[in-house]
FIVEXSE-720779 format. One line per field, with one value per atom (N, C-alpha, C): x, y, z. Coordinates in steps of 0.05 Angstrom, whole numbers, plus 5000, padded with zeros to 4 digits. Layout:
N
x: [X	...]
y: [Y	...]
z: [Z	...]
***
This chain:
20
x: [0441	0426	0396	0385	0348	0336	0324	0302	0290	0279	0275	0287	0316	0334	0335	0338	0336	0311	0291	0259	0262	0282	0285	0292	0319	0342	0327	0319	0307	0275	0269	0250	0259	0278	0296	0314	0318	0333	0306	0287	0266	0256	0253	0250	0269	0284	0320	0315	0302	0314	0288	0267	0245	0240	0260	0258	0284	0280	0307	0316]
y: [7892	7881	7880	7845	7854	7873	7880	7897	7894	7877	7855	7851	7860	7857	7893	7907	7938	7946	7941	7946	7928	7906	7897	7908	7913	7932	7957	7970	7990	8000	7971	7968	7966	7944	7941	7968	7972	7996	8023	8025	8042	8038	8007	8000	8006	7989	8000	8019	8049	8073	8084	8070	8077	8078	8064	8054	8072	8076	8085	8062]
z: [7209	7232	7225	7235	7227	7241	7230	7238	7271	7265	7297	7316	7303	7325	7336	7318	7335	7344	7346	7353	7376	7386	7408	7429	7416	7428	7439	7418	7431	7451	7445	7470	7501	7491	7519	7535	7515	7521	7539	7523	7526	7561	7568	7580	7603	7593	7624	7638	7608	7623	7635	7634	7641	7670	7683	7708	7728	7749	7758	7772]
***
């Protein structure tokens, strides 16, 4: 997987859970 693609993911992700 690129790189770019998990530094996405895990933004998004960072993000999701950031929120209730």
């Amino acid at each position: 997987m690129p790189s770019y693609i998990s530094q996405t993911r895990t933004q998004l992700y960072e993000f999701g859970h950031s929120h209730p």
